[in-house]
C-alpha positions as CSV (number, residue, x, y, z in Angstrom):
1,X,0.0,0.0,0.0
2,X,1.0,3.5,-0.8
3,X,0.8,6.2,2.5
4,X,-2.8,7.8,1.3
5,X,-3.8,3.7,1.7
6,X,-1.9,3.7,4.3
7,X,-3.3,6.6,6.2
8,X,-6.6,4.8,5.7
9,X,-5.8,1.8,6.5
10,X,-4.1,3.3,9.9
11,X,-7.5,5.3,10.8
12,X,-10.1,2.2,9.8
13,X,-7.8,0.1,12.5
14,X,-8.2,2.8,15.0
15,X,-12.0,3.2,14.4
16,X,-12.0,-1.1,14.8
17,X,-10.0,-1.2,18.0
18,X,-7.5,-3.3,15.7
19,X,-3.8,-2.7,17.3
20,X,-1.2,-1.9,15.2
21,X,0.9,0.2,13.6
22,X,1.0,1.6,9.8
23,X,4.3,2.8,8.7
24,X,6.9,2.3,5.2
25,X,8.7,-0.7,5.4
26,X,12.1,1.4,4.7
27,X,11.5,3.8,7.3
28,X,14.3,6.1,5.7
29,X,11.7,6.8,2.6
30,X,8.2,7.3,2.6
31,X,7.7,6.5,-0.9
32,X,8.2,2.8,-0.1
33,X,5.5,0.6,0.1
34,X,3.3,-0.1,3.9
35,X,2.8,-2.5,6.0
36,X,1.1,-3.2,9.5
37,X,3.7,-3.7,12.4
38,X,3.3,-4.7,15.8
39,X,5.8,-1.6,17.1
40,X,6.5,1.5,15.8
41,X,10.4,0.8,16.8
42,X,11.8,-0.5,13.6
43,X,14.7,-2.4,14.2
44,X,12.5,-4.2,16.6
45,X,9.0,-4.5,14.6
46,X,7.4,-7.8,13.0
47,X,4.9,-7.3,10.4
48,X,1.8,-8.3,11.0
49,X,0.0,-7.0,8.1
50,X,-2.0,-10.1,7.2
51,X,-3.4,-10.1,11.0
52,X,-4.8,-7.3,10.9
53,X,-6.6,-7.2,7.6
54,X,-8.0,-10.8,9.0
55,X,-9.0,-8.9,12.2
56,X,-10.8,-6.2,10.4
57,X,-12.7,-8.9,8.1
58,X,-13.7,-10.6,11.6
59,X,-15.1,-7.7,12.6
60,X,-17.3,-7.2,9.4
61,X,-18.1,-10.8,9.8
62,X,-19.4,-9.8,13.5
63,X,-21.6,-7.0,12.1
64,X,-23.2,-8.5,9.2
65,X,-23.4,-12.1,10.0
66,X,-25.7,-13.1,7.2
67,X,-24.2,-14.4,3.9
68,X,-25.0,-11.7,0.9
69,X,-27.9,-12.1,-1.0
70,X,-27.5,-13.9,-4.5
71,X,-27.8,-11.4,-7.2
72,X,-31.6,-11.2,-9.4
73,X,-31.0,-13.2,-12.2
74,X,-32.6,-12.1,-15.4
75,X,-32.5,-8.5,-17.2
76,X,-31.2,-5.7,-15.4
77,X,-31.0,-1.5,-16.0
78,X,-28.0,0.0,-16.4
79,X,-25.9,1.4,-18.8
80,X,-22.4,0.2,-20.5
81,X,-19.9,2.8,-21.0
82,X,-17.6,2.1,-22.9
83,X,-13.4,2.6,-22.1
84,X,-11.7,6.1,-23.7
85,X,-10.1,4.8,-26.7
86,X,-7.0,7.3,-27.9
């Protein structure tokens, strides 16, 4: 993730109550790519990027324990717009 995904990453933990901490894996440049540590400290951090994006599934689980609804089948509205073409 980029920091502006990071940034929202960092607040959607916060707003869960998921621990963690978003920062660039090379903590020397910013312009790196992100990742979810257990400590800000970095030469004593693990990632644990994959634990919190299960966490935050979890807790969507927890609020909308039904499965989704199957999708109407037959004829829908809407409108195809095609890609830009140059």
């Amino acid at each position: 993730m980029n920091a502006e995904e990071a940034r929202l990453v960092d607040a959607t933990l916060r707003r869960l109550g998921i621990p963690g901490v978003v920062a660039p894996e090379d903590p020397e440049n910013s312009a790196s790519d992100w990742r979810v540590y257990d400590s800000a400290d970095p030469a004593h951090r693990e990632d644990t990027t994959a634990d919190a994006l299960a966490a935050v599934v979890a807790k969507f689980r927890e609020a909308n324990p039904e499965p989704p609804r199957k999708p109407r089948s037959g004829p829908m509205r809407g409108f195809i717009i095609p890609p830009d073409e140059k």
